[in-house]
N, C-alpha and C positions, 0 to 999 in steps of 0.2 A: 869675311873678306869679300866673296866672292857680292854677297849684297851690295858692298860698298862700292866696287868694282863697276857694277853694270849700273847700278846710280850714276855715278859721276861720267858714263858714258853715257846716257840718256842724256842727262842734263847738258853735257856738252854739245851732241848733235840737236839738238833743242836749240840752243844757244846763237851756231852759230846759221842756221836757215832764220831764226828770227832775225839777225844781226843783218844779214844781207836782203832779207825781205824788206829790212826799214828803209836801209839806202834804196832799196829800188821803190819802195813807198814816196819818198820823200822827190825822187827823181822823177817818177810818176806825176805824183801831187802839182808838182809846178806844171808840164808837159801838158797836165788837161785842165790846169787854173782850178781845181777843185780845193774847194776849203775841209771840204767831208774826209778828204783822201787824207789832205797834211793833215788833216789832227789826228786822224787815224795814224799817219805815222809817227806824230808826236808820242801819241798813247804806245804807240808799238817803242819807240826808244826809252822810252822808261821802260818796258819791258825787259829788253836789250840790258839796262843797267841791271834790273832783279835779276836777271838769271846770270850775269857774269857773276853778281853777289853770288847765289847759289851752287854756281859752278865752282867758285874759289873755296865756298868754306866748306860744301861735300869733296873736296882735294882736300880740303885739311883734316878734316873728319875721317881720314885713311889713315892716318899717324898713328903710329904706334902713342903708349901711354910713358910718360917724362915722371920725373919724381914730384911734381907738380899738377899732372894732372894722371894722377892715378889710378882713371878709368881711361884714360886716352882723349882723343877728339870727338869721339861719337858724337858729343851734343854741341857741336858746332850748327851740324847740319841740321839739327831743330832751331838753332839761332835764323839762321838761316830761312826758314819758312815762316817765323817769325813775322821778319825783316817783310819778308816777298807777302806775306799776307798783310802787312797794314798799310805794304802800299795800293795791292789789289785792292783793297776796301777803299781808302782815300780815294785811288781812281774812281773806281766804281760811283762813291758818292761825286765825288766832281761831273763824271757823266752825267748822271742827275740832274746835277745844279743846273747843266747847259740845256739837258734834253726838255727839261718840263714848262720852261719859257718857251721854246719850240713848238709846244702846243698850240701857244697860241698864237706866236706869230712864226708859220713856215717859212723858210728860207728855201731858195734857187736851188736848184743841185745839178751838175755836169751829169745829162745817162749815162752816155754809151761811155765815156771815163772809168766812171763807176761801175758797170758792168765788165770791164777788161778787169779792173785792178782786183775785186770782188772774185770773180773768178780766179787767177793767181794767187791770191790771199787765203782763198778756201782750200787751194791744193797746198800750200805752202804749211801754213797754219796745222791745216788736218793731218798732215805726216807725220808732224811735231808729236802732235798728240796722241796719235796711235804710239807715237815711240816710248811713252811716259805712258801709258794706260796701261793698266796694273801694277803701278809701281808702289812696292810696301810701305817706303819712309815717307812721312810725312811733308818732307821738304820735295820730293818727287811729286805730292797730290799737288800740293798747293801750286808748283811752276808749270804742271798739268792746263792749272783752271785758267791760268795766266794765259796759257795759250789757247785755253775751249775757249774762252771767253774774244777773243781774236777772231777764232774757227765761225764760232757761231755767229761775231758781230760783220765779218764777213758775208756769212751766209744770207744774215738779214739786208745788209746791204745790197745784195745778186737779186734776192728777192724784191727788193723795196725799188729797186731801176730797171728789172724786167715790168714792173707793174707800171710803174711811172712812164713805158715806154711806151704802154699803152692808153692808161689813163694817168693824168698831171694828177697826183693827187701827195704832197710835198708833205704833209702830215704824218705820212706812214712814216716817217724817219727818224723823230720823235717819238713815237707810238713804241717802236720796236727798240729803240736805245736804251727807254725807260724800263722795260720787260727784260732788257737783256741783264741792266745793272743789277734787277732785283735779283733774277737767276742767280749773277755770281755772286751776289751780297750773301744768298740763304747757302750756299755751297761754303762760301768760304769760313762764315764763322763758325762753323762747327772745328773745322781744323783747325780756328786762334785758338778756340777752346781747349781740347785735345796738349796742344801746343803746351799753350797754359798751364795745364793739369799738371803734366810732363813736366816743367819745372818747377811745379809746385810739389812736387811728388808725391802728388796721388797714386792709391794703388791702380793700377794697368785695368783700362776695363774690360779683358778679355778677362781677367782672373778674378775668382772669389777667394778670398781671403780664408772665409770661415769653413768653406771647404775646404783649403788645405788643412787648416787646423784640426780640421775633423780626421782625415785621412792621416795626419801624422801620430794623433793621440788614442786613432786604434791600433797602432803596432804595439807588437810586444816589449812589453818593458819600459815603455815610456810612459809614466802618470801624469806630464804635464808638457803642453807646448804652451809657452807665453813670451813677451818681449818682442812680439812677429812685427817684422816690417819690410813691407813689398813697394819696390817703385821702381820706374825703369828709366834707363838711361837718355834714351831718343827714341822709344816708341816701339821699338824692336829688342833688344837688350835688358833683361829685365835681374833686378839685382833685390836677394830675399836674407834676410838675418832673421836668426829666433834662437832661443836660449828651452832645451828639453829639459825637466827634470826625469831622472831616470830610478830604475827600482835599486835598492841598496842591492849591493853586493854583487854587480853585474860585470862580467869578465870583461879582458879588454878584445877577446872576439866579439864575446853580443854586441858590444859598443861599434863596432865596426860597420857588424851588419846592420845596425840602424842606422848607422851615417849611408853606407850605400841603400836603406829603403827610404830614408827620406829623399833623398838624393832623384830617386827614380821617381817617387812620386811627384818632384816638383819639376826634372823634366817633361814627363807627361801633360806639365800645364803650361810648358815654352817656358821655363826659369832653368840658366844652367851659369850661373851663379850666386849661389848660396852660403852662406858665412853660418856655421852653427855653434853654441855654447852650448856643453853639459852640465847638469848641473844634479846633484843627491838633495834627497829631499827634505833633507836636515838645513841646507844651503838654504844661506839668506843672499838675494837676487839684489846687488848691490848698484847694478846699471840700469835694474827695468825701470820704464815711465811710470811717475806718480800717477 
């Protein structure tokens, strides 16, 4: 709980310095007739819309679990970064599409505009993102990039109008937009991936599989771990089933203490729900996979 807790408060003070950044973006933008500033604020209002997404469905992702959804909400808040990653990527590519014409034919830019709002932008943005830097869930990385990606397109901007101040040189604006897209293009798809996995339910790639198997099937009294299946809920939450075959004639203590050793061992690997079937070795395994 306490995870989901300081998520959804991340994500909210996130949310709303972006929200009033954009009005003041957009208030800005006309003030100095810059076309650079409004799209930036454009680009920042979509932003604005992902992270209220984010923010709504890490608050629902707090709920307890319904007869319906019997693990609870958890995996909203991977819905969630989902969502927030394919619009970051769309973005990103659209930047693209606009920066690389750019090349070749530069366009005007307002400086000293650009240098006020660039600096604001860079404080604003960068708070954001210290506030979400280290954040475990996956829906926290990705509304992270949303905003480095901001931080940094800012920064290039401060940059790209102090130099311009000195020398006209209109090209850099392009130059740097292209470089910034790619940055978050390479950051972000690892996390659609991940994402992906996660509802594909893949085993968790902190865990090896054949190493638990190995660790369960040197205890005592167990000749067989099979049926095993590891996948986790939203990236944090990991949920393990497997069916032991055990030695005949094994009391209902021994039985016990292998349920608390497997138990421990598969804490040990951050799994702390676990579903186990017994099974004697005469038993024919009527649910395992063909």
């Amino acid at each position: 709980m306490a995870h989901h807790h300081e998520s959804y408060k991340n994500i909210s003070v996130a949310f709303f310095l972006n929200l009033a950044f954009t009005v003041f973006e957009i208030i800005g933008g006309f003030l100095t007739n810059s076309m650079a500033i409004l799209s930036d604020a454009v680009h920042d209002l979509g932003d604005s819309v992902t992270l209220a997404l984010s923010w709504y469905l890490e608050r629902l992702s707090r709920k307890p679990r319904t007869d319906r959804l019997t693990y609870g909400y958890k995996r909203f808040s991977l819905l969630a970064a989902v969502i927030s990653a394919a619009i970051l990527l769309t973005g990103s590519v659209f930047i693209l599409s606009e920066a690389i014409p750019r090349l070749f034919h530069p366009e005007e830019v307002k400086v000293e505009g650009m240098i006020l709002m660039a600096i604001i932008g860079v404080a604003v943005n960068g708070l954001a993102v210290l506030r979400l830097k280290g954040g475990e869930k996956i829906n926290e990385r990705v509304v992270m990039f949303h905003l480095l990606e901001d931080a940094i397109g800012w920064i290039a901007v401060l940059i790209v109008s102090l130099v311009m101040k000195m020398v006209y040189l209109p090209i850099l604006d392009p130059i740097l937009s292209v470089g910034l897209s790619v940055f978050i293009i390479a950051k972000i798809v690892p996390n659609i991936k991940e994402a992906v996995q996660i509802f594909l339910q893949y085993t968790p790639k902190d865990s090896d599989i054949n190493l638990i198997k190995s660790k369960i099937e040197s205890l005592k009294n167990v000749k067989e771990a099979h049926d095993m299946h590891l996948w986790s809920v939203d990236g944090l939450h990991h949920i393990f089933s497997c069916h032991l075959v055990l030695d005949d004639n094994i009391s209902v203590e021994e039985t016990r203490g292998i349920k608390e050793d497997v138990r421990k061992i598969l804490r040990e690997e951050g799994i702390n729900h676990p579903t186990l079937e017994f099974e004697l070795a005469d038993e024919e395994c009527r649910s395992c996979d063909s």
